[in-house]
C-alpha positions in Angstrom: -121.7 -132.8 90.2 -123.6 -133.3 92.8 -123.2 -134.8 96.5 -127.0 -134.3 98.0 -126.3 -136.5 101.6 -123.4 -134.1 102.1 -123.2 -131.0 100.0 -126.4 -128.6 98.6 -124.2 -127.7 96.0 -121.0 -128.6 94.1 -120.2 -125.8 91.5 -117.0 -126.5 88.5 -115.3 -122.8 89.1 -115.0 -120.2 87.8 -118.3 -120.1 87.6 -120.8 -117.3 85.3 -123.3 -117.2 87.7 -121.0 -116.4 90.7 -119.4 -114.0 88.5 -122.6 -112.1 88.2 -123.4 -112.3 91.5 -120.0 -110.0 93.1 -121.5 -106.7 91.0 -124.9 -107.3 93.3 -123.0 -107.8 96.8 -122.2 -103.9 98.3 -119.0 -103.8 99.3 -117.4 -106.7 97.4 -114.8 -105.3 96.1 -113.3 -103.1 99.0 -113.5 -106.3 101.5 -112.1 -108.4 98.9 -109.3 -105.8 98.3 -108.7 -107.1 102.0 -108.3 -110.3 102.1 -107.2 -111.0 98.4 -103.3 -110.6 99.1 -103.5 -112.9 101.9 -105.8 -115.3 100.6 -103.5 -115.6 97.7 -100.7 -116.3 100.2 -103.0 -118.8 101.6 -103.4 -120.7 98.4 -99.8 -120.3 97.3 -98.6 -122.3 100.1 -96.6 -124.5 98.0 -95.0 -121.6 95.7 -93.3 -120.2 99.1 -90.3 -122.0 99.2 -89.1 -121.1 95.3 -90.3 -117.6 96.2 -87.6 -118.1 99.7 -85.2 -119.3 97.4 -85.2 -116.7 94.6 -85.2 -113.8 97.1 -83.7 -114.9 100.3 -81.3 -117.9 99.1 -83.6 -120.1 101.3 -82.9 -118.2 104.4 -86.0 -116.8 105.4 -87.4 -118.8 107.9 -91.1 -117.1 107.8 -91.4 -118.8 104.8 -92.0 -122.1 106.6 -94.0 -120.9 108.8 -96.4 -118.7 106.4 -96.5 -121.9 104.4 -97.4 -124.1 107.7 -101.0 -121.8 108.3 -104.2 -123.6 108.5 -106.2 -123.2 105.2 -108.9 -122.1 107.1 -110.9 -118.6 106.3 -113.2 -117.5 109.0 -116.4 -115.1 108.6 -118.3 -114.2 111.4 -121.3 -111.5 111.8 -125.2 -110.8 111.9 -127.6 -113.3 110.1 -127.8 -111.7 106.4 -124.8 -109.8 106.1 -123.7 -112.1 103.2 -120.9 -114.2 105.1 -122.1 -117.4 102.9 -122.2 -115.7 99.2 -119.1 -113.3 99.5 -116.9 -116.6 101.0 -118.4 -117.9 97.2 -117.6 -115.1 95.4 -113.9 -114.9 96.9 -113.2 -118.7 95.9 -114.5 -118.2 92.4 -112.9 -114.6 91.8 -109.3 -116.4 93.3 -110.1 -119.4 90.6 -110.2 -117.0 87.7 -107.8 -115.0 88.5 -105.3 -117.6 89.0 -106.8 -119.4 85.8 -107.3 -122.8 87.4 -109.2 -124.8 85.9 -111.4 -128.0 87.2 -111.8 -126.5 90.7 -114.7 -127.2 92.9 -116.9 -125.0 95.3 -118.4 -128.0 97.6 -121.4 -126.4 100.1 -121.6 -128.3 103.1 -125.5 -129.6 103.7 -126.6 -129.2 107.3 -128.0 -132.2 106.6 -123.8 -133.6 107.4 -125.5 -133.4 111.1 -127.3 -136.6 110.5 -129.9 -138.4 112.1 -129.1 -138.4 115.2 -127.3 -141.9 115.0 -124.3 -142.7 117.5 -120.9 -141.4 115.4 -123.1 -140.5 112.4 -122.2 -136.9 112.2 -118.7 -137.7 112.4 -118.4 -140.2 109.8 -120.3 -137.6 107.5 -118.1 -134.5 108.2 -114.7 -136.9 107.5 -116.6 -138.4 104.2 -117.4 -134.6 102.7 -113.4 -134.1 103.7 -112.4 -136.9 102.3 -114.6 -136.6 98.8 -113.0 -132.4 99.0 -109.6 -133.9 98.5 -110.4 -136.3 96.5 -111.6 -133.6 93.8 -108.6 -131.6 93.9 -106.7 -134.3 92.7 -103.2 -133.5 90.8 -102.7 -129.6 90.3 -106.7 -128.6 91.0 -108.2 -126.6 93.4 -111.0 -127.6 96.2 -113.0 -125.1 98.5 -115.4 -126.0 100.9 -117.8 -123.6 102.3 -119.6 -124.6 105.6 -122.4 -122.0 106.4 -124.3 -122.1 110.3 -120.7 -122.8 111.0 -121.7 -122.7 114.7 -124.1 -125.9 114.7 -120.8 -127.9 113.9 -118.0 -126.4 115.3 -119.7 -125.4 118.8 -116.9 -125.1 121.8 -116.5 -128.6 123.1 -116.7 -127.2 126.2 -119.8 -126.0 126.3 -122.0 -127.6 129.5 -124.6 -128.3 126.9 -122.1 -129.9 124.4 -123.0 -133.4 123.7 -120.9 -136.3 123.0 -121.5 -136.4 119.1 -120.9 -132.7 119.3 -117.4 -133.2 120.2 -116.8 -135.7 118.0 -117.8 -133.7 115.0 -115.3 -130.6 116.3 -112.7 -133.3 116.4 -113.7 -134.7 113.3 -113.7 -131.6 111.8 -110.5 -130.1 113.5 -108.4 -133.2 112.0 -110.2 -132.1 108.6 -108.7 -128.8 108.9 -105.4 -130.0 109.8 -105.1 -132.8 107.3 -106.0 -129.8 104.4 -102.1 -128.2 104.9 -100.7 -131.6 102.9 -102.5 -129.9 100.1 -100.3 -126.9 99.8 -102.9 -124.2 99.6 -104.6 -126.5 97.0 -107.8 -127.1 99.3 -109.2 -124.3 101.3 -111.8 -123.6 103.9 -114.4 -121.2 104.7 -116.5 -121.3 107.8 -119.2 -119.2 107.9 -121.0 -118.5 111.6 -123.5 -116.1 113.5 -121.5 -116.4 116.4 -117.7 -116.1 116.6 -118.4 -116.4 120.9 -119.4 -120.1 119.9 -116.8 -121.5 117.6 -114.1 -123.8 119.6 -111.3 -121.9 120.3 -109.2 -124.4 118.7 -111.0 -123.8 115.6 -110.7 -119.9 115.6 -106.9 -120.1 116.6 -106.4 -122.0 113.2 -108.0 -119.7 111.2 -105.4 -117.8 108.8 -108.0 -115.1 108.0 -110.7 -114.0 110.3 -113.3 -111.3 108.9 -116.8 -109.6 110.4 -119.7 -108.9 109.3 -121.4 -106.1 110.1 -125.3 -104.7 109.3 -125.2 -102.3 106.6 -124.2 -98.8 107.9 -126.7 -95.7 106.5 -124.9 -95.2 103.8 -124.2 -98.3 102.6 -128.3 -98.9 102.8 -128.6 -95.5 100.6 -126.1 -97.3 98.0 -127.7 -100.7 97.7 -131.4 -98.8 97.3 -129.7 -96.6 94.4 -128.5 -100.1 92.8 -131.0 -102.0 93.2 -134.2 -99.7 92.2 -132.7 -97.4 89.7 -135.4 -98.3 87.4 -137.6 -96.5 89.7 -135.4 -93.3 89.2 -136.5 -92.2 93.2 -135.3 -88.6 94.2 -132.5 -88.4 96.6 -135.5 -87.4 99.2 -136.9 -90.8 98.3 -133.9 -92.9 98.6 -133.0 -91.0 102.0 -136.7 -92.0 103.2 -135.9 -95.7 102.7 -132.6 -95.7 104.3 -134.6 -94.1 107.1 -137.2 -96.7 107.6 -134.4 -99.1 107.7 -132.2 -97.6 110.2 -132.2 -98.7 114.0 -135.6 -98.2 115.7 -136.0 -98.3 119.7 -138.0 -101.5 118.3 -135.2 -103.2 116.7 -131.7 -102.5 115.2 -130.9 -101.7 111.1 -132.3 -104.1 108.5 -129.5 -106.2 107.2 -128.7 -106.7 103.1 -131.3 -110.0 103.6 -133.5 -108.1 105.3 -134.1 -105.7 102.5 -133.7 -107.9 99.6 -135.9 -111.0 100.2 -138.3 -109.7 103.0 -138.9 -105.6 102.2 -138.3 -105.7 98.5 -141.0 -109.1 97.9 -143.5 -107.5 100.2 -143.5 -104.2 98.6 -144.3 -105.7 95.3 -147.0 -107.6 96.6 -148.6 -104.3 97.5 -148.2 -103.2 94.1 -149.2 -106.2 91.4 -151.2 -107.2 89.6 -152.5 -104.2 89.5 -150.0 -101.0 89.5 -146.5 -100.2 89.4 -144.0 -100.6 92.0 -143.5 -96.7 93.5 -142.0 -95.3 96.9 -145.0 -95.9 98.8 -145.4 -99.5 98.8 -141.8 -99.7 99.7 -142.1 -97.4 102.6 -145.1 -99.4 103.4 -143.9 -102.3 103.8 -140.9 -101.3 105.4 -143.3 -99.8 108.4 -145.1 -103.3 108.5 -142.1 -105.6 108.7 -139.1 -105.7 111.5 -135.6 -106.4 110.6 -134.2 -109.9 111.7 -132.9 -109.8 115.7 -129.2 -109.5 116.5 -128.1 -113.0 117.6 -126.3 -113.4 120.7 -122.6 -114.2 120.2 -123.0 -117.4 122.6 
């Protein structure tokens, strides 16, 4: 299935591939461990008032109002910190888990910005909504994921805020909104560098709000012992990378993206055709490259 004026991707869940890809991302499981009772709320909207009646007689007027949140997931953080592919992972592990079957993972294209036409962007944005909902038809499940959340959902009242720009946050705000008829059925994550920049309304909506931070030292020393066990490095070795990519007066830490498609690529360059991949050419590299700069919030 496939949607290329409005979505890069639209992936059946559960999904192999996705599957896979949690036992790559550090820290999966623990930040899922914190969300995944909530989120489950979240998509259980429509299951809360049997749940009210079975335990409360009906009484329990939280239930209405848990029921009544936004399906809206928020992750904010540095670039690289894997907002985009754990909001993926999350949606597919909550699919097959809850054995749903015919649910879709829609990927919002930045290309849903348009051209540049009068009303364009709108009209896009409420299109990818409306094809979301279509998809979950009778019983399914939907999720939309909209990554560089910040270059469509920008304060509206930002002095530099243009007309269409506003319109899209409306557009996009009614989107939201319309989502609770679905019952938990239809969920969203937004994915942005920059919390400071999201319009308020949008962040007050947001059931669940997580950060993303750069990898800490030790969780740098845990992704090199995953990813290069082949290489069997001594503790001493590993330690040294986690060195080169700590914070530097030149910079601050590399981030998981950082590592993995800059460092790691430029290492083995050093190293083929002709020789094996070994410590040096890591280190190496990691003294010629800089890690990605910290975005400011606004």
């Amino acid at each position: 299935m496939n949607e290329p004026s409005i979505f890069d991707a639209a992936t059946v869940l559960p999904d192999e591939h996705l599957t896979s890809r949690e036992a790559t991302l550090l820290g999966f499981e623990r930040r899922y461990a914190q969300v995944a009772n909530q989120l489950r709320l979240l998509l259980s909207a429509g299951e809360l008032d049997a749940w009210n009646k079975r335990f409360h007689a009906g009484r329990l007027a939280l239930s209405e109002l848990v029921a009544n949140q936004y399906p809206l997931v928020l992750f904010h953080g540095d670039v690289g910190t894997g907002k985009t592919v754990t909001a993926e992972c999350m949606a597919n592990r909550i699919v097959r888990e809850s054995r749903t079957e015919d649910s879709v993972l829609f990927k919002l294209s930045t290309r849903v910005r348009g051209s540049g036409k009068v009303g364009e962007m709108g009209t896009l944005l409420a299109e990818a909504f409306r094809t979301v909902t279509e998809s979950a038809g009778n019983g399914r499940r939907a999720v939309l994921v909209i990554d560089e959340g910040d270059s469509l959902a920008a304060a509206r009242s930002q002095e530099h805020s243009h007309h269409e720009d506003k319109v899209a946050v409306n557009t996009l705000i009614q989107g939201i909104d319309g989502l609770r008829r679905f019952q938990g059925r239809v969920v969203t994550f937004l994915c942005t560098n920059r919390l400071g920049a999201i319009d308020p309304a949008l962040q007050r909506r947001a059931a669940i709000v997580q950060e993303f931070q750069r990898p800490t030292a030790d969780e740098r020393r845990q992704l090199f012992a995953m990813d290069l066990a082949a290489l069997k490095l001594d503790p001493n070795q590993v330690m040294a990378l986690v060195d080169a990519t700590g914070s530097r007066e030149i910079g601050p830490p590399w981030t998981f993206s950082d590592i993995r498609t800059r460092l790691y690529p430029a290492a083995i360059a050093l190293a083929f055709p002709d020789s094996s991949l070994q410590i040096g050419h890591l280190l190496a590299a990691g003294t010629e490259l800089k890690p990605s700069p910290v975005l400011e919030d606004r």
